[in-house]
mmCIF file of the N, C-alpha and C atoms, coordinates in Angstrom:
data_MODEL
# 
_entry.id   MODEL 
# 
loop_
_atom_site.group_PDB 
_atom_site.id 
_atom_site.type_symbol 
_atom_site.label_atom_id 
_atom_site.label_alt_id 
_atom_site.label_comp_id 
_atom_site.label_asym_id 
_atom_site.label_entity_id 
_atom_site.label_seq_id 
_atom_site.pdbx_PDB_ins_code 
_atom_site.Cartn_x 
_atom_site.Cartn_y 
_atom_site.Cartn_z 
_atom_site.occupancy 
_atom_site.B_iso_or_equiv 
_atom_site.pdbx_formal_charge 
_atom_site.auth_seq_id 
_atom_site.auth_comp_id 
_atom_site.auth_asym_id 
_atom_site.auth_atom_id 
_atom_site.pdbx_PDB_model_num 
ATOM 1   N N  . UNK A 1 1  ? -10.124 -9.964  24.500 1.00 0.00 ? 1  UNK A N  1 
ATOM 2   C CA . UNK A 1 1  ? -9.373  -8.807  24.068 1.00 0.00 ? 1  UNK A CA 1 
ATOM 3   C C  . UNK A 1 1  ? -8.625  -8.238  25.280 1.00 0.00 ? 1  UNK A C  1 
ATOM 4   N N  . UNK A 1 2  ? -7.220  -8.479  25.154 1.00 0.00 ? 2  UNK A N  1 
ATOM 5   C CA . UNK A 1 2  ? -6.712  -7.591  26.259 1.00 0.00 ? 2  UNK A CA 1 
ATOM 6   C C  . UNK A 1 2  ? -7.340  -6.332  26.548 1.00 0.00 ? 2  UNK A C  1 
ATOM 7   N N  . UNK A 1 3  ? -7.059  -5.487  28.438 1.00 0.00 ? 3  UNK A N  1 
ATOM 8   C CA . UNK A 1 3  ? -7.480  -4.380  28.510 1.00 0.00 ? 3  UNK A CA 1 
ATOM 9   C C  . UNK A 1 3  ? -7.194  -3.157  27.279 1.00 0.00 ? 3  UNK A C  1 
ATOM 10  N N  . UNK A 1 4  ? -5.542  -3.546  27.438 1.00 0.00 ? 4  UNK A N  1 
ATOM 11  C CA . UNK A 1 4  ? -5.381  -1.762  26.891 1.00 0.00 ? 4  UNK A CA 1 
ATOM 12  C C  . UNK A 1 4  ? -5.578  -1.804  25.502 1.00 0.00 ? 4  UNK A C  1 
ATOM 13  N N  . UNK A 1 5  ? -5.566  -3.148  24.843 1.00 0.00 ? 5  UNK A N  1 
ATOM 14  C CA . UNK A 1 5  ? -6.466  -2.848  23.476 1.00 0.00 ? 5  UNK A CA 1 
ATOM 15  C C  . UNK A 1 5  ? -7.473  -2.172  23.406 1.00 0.00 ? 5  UNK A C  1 
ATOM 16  N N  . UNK A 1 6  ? -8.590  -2.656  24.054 1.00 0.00 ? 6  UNK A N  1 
ATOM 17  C CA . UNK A 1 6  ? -10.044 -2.153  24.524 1.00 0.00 ? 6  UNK A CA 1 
ATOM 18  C C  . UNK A 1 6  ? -9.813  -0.828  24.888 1.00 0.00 ? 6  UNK A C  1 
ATOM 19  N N  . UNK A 1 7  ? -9.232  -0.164  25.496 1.00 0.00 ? 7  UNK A N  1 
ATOM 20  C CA . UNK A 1 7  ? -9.208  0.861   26.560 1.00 0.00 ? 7  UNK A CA 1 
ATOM 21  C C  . UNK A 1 7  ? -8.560  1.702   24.926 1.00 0.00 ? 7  UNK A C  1 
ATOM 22  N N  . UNK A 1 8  ? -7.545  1.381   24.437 1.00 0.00 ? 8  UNK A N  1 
ATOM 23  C CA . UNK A 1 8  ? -7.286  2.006   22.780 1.00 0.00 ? 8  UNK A CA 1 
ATOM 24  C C  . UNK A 1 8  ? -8.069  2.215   22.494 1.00 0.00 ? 8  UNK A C  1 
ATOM 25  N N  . UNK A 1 9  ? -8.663  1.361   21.501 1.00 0.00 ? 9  UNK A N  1 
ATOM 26  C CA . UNK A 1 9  ? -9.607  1.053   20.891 1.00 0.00 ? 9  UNK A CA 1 
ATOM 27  C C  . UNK A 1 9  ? -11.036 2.353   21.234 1.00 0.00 ? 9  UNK A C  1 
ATOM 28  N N  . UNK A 1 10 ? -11.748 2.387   22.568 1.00 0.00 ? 10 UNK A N  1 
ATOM 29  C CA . UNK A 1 10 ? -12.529 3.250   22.682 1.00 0.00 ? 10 UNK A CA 1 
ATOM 30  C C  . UNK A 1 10 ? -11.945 4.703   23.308 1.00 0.00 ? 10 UNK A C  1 
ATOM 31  N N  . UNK A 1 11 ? -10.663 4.839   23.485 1.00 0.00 ? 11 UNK A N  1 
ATOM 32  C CA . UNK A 1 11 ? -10.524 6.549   23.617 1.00 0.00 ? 11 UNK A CA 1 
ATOM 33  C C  . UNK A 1 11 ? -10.046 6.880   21.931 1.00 0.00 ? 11 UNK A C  1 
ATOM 34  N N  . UNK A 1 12 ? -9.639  5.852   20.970 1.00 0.00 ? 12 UNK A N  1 
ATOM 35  C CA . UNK A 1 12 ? -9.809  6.544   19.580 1.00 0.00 ? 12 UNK A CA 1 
ATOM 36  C C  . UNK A 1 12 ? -11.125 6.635   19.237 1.00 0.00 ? 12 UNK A C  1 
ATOM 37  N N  . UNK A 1 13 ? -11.904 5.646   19.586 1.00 0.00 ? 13 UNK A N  1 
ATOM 38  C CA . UNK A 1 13 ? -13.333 5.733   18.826 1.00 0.00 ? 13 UNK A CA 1 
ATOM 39  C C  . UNK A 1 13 ? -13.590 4.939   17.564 1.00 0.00 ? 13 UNK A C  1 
ATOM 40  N N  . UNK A 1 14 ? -13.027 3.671   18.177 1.00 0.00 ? 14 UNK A N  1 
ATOM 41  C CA . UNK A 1 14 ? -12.493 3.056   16.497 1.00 0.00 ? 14 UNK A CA 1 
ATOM 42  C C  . UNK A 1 14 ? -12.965 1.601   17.178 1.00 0.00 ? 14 UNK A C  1 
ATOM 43  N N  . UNK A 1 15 ? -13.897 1.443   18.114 1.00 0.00 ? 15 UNK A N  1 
ATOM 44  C CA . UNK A 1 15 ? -14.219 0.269   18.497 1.00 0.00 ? 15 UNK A CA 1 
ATOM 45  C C  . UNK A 1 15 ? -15.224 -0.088  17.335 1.00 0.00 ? 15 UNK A C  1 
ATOM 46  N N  . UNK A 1 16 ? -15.861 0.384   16.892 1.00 0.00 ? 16 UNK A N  1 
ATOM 47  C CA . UNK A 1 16 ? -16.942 0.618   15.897 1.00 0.00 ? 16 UNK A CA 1 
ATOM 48  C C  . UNK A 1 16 ? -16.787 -0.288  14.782 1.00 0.00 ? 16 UNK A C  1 
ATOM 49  N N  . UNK A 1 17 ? -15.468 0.746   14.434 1.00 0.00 ? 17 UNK A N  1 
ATOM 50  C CA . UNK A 1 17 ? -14.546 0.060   13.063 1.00 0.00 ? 17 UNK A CA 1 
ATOM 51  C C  . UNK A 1 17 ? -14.304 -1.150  12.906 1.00 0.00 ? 17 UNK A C  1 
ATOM 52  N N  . UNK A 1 18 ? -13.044 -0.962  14.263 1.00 0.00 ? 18 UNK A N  1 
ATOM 53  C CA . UNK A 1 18 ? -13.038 -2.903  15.013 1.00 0.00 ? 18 UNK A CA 1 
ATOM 54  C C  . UNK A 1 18 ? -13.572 -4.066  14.646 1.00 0.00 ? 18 UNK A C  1 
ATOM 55  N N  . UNK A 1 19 ? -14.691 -3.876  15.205 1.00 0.00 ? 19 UNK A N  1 
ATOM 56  C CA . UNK A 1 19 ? -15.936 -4.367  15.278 1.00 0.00 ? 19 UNK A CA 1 
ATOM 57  C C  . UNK A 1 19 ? -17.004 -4.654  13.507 1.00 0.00 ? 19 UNK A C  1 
ATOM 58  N N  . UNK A 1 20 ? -16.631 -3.859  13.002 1.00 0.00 ? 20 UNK A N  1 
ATOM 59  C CA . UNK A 1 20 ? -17.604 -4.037  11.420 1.00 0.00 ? 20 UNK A CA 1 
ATOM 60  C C  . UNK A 1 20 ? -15.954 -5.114  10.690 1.00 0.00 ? 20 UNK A C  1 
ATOM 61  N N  . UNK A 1 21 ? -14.669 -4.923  11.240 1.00 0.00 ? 21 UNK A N  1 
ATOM 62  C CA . UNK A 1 21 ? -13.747 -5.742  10.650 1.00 0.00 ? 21 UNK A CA 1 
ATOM 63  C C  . UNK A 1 21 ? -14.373 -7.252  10.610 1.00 0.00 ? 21 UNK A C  1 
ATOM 64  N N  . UNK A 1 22 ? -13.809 -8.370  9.492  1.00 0.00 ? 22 UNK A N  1 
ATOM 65  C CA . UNK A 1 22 ? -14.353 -9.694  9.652  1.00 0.00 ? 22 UNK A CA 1 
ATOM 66  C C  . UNK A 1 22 ? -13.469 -9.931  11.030 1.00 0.00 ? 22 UNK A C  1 
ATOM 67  N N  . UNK A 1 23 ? -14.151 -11.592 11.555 1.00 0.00 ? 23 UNK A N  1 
ATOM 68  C CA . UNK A 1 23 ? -13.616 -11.909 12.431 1.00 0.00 ? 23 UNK A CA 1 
ATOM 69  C C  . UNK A 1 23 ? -12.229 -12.390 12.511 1.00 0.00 ? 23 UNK A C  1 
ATOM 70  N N  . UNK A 1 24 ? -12.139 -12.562 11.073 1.00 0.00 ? 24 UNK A N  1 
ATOM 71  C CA . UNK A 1 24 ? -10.665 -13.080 11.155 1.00 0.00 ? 24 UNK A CA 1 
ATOM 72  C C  . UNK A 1 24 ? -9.444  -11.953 10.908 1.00 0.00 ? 24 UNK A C  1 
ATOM 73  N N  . UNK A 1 25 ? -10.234 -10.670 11.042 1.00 0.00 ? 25 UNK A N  1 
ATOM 74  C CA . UNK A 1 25 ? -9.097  -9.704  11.190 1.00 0.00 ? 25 UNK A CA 1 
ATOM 75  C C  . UNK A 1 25 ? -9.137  -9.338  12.398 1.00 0.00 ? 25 UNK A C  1 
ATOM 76  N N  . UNK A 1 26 ? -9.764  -9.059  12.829 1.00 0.00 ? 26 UNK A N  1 
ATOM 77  C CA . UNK A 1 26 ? -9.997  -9.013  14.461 1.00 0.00 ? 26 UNK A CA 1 
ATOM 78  C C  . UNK A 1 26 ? -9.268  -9.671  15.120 1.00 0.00 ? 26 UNK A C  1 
ATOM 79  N N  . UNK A 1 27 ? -9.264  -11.251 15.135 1.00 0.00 ? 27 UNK A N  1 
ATOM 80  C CA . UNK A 1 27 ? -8.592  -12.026 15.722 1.00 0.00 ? 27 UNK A CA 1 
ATOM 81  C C  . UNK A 1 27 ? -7.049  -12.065 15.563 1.00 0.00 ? 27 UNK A C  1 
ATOM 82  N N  . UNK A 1 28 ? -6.911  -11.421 14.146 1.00 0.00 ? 28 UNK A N  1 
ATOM 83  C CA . UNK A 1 28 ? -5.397  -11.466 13.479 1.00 0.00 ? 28 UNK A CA 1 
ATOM 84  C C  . UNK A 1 28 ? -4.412  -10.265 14.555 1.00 0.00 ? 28 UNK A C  1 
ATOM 85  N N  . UNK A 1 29 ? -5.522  -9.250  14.066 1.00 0.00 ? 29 UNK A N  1 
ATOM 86  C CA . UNK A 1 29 ? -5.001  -8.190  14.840 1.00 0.00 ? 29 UNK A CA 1 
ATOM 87  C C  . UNK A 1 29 ? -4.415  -8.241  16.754 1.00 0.00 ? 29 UNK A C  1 
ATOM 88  N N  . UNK A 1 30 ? -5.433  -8.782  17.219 1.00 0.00 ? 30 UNK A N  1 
ATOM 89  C CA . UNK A 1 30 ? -5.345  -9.175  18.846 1.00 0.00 ? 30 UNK A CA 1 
ATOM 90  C C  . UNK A 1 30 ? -4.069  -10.060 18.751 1.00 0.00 ? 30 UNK A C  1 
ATOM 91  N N  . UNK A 1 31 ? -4.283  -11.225 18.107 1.00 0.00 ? 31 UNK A N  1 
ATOM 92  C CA . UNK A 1 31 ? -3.098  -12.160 18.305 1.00 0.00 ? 31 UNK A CA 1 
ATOM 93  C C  . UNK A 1 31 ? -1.735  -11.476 17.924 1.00 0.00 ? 31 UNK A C  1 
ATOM 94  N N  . UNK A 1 32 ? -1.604  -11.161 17.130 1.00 0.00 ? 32 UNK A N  1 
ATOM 95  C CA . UNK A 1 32 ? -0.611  -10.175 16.377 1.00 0.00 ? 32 UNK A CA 1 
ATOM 96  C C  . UNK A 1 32 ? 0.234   -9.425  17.484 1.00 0.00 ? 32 UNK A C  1 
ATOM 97  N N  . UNK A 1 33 ? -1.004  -8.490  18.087 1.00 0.00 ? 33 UNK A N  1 
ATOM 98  C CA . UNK A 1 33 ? -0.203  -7.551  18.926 1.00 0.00 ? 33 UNK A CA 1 
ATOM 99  C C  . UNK A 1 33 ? 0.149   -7.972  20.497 1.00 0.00 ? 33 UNK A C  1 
ATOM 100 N N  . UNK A 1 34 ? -0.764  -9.490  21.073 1.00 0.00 ? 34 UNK A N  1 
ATOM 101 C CA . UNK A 1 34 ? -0.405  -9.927  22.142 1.00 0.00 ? 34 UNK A CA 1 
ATOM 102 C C  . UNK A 1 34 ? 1.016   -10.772 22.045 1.00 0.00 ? 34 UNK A C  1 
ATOM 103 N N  . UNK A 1 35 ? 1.213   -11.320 20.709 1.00 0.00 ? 35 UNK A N  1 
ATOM 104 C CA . UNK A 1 35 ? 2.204   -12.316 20.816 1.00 0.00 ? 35 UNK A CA 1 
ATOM 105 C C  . UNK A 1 35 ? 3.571   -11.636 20.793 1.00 0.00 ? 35 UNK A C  1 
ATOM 106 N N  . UNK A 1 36 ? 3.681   -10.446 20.589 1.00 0.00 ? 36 UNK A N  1 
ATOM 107 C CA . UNK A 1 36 ? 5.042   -9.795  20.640 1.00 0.00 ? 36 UNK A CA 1 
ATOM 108 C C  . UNK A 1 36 ? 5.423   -9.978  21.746 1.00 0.00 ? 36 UNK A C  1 
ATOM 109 N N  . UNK A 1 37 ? 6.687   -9.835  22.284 1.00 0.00 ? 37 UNK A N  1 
ATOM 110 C CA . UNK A 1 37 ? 8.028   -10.050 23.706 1.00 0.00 ? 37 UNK A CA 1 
ATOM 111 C C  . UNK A 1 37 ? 8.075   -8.845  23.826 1.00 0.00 ? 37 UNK A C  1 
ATOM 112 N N  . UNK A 1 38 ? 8.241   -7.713  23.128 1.00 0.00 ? 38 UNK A N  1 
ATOM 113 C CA . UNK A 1 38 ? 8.662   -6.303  23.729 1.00 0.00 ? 38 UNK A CA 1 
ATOM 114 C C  . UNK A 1 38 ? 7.448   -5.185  24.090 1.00 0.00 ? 38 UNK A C  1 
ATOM 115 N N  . UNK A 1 39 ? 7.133   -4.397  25.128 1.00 0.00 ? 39 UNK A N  1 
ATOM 116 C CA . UNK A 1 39 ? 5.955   -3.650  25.207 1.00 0.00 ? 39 UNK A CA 1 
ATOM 117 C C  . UNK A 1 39 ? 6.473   -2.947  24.159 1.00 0.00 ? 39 UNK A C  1 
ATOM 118 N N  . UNK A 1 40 ? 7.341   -2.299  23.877 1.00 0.00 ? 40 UNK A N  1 
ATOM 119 C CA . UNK A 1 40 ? 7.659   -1.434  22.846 1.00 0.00 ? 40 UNK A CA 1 
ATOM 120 C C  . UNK A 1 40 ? 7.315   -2.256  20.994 1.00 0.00 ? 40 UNK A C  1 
ATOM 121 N N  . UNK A 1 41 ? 7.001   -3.044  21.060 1.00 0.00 ? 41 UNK A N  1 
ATOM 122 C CA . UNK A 1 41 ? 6.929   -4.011  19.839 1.00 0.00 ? 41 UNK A CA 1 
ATOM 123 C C  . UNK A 1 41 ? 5.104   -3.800  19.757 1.00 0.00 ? 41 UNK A C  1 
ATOM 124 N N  . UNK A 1 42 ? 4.854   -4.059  20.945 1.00 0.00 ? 42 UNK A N  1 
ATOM 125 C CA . UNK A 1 42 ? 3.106   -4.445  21.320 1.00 0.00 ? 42 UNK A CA 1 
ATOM 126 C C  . UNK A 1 42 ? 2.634   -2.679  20.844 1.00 0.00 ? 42 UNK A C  1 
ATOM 127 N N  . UNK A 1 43 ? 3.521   -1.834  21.393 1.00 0.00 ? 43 UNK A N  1 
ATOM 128 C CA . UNK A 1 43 ? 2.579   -0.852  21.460 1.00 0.00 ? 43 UNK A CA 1 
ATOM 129 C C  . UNK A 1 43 ? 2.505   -0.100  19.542 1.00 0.00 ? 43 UNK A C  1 
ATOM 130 N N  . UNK A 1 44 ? 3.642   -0.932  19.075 1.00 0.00 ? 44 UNK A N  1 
ATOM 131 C CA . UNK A 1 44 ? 4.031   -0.180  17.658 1.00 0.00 ? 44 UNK A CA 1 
ATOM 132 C C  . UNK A 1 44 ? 2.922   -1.231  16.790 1.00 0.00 ? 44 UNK A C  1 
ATOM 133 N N  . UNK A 1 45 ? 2.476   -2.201  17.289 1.00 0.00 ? 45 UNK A N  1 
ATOM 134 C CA . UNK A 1 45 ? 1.793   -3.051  16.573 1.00 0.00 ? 45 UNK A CA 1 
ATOM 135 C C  . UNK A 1 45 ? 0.313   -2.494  16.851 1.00 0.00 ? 45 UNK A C  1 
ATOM 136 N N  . UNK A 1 46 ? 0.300   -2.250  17.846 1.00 0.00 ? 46 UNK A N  1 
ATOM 137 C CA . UNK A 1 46 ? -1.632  -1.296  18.301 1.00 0.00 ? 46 UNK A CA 1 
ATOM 138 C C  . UNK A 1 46 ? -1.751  -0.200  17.686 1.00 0.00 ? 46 UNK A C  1 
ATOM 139 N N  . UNK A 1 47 ? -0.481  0.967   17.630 1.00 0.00 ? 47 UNK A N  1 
ATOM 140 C CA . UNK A 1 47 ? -0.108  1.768   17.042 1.00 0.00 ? 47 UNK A CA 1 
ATOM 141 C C  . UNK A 1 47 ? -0.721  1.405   15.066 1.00 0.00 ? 47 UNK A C  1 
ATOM 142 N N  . UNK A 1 48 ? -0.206  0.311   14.531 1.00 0.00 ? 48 UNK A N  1 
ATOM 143 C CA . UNK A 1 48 ? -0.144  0.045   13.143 1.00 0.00 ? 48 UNK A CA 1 
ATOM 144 C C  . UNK A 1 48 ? -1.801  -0.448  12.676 1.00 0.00 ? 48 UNK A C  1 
ATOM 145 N N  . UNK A 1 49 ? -2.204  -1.132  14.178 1.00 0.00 ? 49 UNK A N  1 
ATOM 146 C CA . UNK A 1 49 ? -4.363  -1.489  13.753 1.00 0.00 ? 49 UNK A CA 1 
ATOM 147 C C  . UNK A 1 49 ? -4.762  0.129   14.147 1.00 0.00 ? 49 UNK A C  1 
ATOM 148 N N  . UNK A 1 50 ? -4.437  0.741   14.903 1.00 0.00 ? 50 UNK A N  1 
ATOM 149 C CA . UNK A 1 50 ? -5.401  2.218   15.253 1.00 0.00 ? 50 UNK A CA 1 
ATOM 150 C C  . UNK A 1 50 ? -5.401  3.000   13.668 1.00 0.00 ? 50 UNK A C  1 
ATOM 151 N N  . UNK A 1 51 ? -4.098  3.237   13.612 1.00 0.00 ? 51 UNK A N  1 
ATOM 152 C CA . UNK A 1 51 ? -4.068  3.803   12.266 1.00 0.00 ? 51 UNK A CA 1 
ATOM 153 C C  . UNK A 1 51 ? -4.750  3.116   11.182 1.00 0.00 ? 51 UNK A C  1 
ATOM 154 N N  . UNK A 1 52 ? -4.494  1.637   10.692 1.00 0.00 ? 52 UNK A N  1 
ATOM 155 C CA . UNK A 1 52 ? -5.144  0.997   9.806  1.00 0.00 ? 52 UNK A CA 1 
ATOM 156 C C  . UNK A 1 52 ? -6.580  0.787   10.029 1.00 0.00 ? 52 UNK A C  1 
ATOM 157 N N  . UNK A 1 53 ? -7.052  1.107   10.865 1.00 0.00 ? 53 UNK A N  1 
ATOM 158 C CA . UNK A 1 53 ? -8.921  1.161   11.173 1.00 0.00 ? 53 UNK A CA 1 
ATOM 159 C C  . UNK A 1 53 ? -8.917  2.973   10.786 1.00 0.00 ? 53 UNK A C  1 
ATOM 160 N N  . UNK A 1 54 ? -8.200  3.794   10.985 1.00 0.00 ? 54 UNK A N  1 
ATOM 161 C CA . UNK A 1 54 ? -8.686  4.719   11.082 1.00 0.00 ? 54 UNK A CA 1 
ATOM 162 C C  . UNK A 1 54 ? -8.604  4.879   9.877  1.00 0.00 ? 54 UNK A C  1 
ATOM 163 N N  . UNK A 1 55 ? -7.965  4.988   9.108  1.00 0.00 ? 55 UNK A N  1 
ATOM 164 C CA . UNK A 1 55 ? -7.252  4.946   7.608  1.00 0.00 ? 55 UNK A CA 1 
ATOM 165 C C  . UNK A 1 55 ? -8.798  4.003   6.472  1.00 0.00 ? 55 UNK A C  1 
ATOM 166 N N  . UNK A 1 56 ? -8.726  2.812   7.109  1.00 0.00 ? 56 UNK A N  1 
ATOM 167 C CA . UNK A 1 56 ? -9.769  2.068   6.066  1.00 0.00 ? 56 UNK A CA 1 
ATOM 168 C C  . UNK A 1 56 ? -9.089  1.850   4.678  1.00 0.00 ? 56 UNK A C  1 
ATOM 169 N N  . UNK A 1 57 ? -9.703  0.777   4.331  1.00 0.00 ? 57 UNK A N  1 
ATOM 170 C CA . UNK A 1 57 ? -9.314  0.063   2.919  1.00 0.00 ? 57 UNK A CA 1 
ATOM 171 C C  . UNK A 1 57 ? -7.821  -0.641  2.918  1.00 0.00 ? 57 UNK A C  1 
ATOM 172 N N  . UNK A 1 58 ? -7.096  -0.657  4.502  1.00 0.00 ? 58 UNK A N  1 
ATOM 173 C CA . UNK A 1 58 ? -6.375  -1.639  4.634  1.00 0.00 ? 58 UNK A CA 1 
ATOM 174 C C  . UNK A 1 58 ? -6.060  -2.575  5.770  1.00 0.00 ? 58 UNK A C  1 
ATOM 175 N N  . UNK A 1 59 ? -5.637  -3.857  5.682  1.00 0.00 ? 59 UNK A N  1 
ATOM 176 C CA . UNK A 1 59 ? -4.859  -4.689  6.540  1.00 0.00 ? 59 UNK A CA 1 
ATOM 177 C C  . UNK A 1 59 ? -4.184  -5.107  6.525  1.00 0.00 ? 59 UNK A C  1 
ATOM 178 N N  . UNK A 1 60 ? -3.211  -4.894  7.615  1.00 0.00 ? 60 UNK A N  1 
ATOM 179 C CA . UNK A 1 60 ? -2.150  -5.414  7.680  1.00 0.00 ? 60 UNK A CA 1 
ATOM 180 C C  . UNK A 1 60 ? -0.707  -4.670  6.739  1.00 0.00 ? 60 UNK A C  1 
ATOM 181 N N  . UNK A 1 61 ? -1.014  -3.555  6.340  1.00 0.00 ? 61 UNK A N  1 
ATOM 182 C CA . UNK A 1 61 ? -0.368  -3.081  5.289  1.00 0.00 ? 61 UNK A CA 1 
ATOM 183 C C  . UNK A 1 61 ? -0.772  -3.031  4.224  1.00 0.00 ? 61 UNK A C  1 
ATOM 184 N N  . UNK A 1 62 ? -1.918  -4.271  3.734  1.00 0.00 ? 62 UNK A N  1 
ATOM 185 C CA . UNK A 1 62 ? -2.108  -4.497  2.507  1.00 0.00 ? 62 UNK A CA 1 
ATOM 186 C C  . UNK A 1 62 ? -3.392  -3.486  2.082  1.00 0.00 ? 62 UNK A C  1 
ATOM 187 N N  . UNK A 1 63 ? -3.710  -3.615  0.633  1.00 0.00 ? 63 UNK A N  1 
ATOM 188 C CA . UNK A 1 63 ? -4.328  -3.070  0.255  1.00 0.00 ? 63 UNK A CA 1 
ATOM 189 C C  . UNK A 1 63 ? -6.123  -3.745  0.461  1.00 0.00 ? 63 UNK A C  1 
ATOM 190 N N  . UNK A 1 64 ? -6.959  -3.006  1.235  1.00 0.00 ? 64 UNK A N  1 
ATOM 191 C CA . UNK A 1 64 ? -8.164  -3.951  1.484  1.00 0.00 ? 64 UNK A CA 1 
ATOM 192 C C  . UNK A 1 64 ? -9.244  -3.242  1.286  1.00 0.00 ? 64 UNK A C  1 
ATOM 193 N N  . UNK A 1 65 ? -10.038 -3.397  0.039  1.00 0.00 ? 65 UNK A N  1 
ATOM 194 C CA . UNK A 1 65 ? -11.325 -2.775  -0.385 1.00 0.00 ? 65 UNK A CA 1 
ATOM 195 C C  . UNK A 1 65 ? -12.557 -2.612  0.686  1.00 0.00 ? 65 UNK A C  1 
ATOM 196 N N  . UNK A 1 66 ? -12.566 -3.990  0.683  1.00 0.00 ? 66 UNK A N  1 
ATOM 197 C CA . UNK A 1 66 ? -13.628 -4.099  1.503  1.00 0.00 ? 66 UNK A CA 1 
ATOM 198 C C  . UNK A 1 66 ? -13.806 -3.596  2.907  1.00 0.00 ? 66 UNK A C  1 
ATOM 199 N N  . UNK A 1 67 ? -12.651 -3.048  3.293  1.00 0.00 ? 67 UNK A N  1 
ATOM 200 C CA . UNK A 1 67 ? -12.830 -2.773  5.092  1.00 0.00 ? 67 UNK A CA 1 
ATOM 201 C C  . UNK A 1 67 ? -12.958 -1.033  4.765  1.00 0.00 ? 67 UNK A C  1 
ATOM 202 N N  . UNK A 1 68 ? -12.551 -0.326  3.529  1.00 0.00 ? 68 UNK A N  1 
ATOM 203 C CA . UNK A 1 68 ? -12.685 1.073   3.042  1.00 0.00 ? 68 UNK A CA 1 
ATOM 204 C C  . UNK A 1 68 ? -13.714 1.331   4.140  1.00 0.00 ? 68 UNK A C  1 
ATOM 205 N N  . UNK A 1 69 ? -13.224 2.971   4.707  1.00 0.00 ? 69 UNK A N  1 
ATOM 206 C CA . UNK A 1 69 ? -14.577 3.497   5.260  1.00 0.00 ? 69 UNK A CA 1 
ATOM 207 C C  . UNK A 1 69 ? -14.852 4.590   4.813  1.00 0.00 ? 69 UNK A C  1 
ATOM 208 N N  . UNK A 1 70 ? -15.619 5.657   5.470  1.00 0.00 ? 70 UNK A N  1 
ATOM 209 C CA . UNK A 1 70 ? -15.836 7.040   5.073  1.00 0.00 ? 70 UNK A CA 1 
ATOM 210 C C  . UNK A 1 70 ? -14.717 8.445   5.409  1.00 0.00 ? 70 UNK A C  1 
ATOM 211 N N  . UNK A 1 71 ? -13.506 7.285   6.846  1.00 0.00 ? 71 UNK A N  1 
ATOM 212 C CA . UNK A 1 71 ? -12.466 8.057   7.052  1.00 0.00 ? 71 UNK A CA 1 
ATOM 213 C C  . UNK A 1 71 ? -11.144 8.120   6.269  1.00 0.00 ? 71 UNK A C  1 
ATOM 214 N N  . UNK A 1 72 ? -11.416 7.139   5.483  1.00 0.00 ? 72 UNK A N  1 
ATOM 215 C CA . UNK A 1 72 ? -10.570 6.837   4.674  1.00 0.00 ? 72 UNK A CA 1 
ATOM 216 C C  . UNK A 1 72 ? -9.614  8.306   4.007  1.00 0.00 ? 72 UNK A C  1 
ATOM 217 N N  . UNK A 1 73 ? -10.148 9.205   3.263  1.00 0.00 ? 73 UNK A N  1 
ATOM 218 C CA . UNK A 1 73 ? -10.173 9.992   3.065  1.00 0.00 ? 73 UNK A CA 1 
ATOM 219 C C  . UNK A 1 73 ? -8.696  10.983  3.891  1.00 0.00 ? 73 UNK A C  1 
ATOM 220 N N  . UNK A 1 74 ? -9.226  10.663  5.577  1.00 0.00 ? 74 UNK A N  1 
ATOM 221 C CA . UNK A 1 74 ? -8.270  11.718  5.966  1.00 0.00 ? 74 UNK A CA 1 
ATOM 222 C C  . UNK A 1 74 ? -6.727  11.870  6.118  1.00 0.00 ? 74 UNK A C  1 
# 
């Protein structure tokens, strides 16, 4: 996992979340946001998993039951 994912990841508090995701979103997500060319691309893509972990019940945009959490809500 790159640093400033990680370093994201635990000043939101969403390593947790992250982490209960399957592995193959996890992995989707990392690859996703390393393979972009623009920092400005990378950071709108970390930007789009922080929110979608924080959010729950989706990936990737899509609609995802199973990742639903209790923050879902906010």
């Amino acid at each position: 996992m790159p640093g400033f994912v990680k370093q994201a990841l635990e000043k939101g508090d969403l390593m947790k979340l992250y982490k209960e995701r399957p592995a193959y979103q996890q992995n989707d997500y990392i690859g996703w946001i390393s393979q972009a060319k623009m920092e400005s691309t990378k950071q709108n893509r970390l930007d789009q998993m922080l929110s979608e972990l924080r959010r729950g019940g989706v990936y990737m945009k899509m609609v995802h039951p199973a990742s639903a959490n209790s923050k879902s809500n906010d």
